[in-house]
C-alpha positions in Angstrom: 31.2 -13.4 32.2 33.5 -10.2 31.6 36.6 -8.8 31.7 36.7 -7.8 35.3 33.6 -8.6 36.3 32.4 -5.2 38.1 30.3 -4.2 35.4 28.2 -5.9 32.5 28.4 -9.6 34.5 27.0 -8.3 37.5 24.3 -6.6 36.4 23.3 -9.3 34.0 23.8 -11.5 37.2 21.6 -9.3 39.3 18.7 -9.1 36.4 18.4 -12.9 36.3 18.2 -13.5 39.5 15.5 -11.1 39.8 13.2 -12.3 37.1 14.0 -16.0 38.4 13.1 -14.2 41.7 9.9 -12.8 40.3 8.7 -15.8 38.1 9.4 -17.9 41.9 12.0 -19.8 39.6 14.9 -19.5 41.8 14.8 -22.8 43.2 15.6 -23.8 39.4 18.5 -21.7 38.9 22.1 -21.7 40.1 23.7 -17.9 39.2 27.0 -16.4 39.0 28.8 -14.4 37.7 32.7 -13.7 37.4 35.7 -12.5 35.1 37.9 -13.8 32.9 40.7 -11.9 34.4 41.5 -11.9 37.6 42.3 -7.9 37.8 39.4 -6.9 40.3 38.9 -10.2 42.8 37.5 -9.3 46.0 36.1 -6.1 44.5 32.1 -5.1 45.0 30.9 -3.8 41.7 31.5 -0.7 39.7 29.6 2.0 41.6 27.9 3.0 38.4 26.6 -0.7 38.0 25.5 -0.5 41.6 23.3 3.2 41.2 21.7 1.4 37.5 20.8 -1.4 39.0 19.4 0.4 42.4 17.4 2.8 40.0 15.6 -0.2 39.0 14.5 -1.5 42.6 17.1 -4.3 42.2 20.2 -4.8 44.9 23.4 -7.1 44.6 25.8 -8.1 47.3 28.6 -9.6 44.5 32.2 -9.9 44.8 34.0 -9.9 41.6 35.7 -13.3 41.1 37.5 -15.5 38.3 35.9 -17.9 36.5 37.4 -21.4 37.5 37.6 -24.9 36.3 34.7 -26.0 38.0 32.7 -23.5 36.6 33.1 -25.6 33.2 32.0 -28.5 35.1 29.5 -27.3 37.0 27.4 -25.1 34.8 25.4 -25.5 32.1 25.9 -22.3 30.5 28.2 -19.6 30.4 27.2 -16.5 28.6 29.4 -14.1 28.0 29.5 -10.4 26.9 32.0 -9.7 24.1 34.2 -11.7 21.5 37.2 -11.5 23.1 35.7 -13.4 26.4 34.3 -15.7 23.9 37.9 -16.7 22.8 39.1 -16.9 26.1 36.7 -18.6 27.7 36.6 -21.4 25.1 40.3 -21.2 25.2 40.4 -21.7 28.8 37.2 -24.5 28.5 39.7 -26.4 25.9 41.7 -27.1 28.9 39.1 -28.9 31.2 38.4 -32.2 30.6 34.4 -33.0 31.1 33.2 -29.6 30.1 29.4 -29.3 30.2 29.4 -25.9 29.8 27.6 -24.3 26.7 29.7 -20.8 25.9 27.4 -18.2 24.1 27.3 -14.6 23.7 24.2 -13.2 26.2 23.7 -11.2 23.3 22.9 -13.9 21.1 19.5 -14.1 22.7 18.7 -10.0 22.3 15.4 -10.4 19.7 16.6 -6.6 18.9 19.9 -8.5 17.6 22.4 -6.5 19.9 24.7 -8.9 19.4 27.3 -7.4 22.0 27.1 -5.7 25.7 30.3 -2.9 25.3 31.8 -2.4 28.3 30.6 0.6 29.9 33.5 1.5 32.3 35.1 4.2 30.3 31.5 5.5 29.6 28.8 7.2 31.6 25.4 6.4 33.5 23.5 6.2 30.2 25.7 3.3 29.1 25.4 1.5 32.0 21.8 1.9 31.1 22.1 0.7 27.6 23.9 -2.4 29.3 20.7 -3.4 31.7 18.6 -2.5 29.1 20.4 -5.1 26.8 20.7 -7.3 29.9 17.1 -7.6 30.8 16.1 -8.4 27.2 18.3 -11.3 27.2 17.6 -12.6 30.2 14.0 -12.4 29.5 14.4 -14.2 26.2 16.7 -16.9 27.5 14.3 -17.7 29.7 11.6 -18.1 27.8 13.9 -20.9 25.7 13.1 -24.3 26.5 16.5 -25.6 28.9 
């Protein structure tokens, strides 16, 4: 999850379903991604995001969206890419009744201890690189955790 989710969210969305893909785990694995705002609904992903994740053999079809109630109720874990959707994702959780959502940082899996994926929408194509870079190695570690 992100701020407007046409950045980081999809492309950390689009690198777990690929390695699900490739490890013929997708059958385990319910993804999503979305934003905490509600500033880009409807909207395909940063073109930026799209051209990163292309250069890496790996397509996505995403709309951005906002994270709902059932979302807490339905998943088992919500990652998340900076502090401030941290807060307002718990904040919002705090509100639902049988959460059974676990919020965490993506981050928080990163072995090289990147603790948070910076929003690279003000950047350029190398920081969305530095964000699928950061992606992939948390997806792959998160996986690798016993669920």
């Amino acid at each position: 999850v992100s701020i407007g989710n046409i950045c980081r969210s999809p492309i950390a969305e689009a690198v777990f379903r690929k390695l699900v893909t490739d490890e013929k785990a997708e059958n385990k694995w319910m993804t999503d991604s979305a934003a905490v705002s509600d500033w880009n609904v409807g909207r395909s992903p940063d073109a930026r995001a799209l051209s990163c994740l292309r250069n890496h053999g790996i397509e996505t079809a995403h709309k951005a969206q906002q994270v709902t109630k059932d979302d807490f109720q339905t998943f088992d874990y919500i990652l998340c890419m900076d502090e401030s959707n941290l807060r307002d994702l718990k904040r919002k959780s705090n509100q639902v009744k049988d959460c059974k959502a676990k919020i965490e940082l993506l981050g928080s899996y990163d072995p090289q201890k990147q603790l948070i994926i910076e929003d690279p929408y003000y950047g350029n194509e190398k920081d969305f690189e530095t964000v699928y870079e950061q992606c992939l190695r948390c997806c792959k570690a998160f996986l690798e955790k016993p669920h």
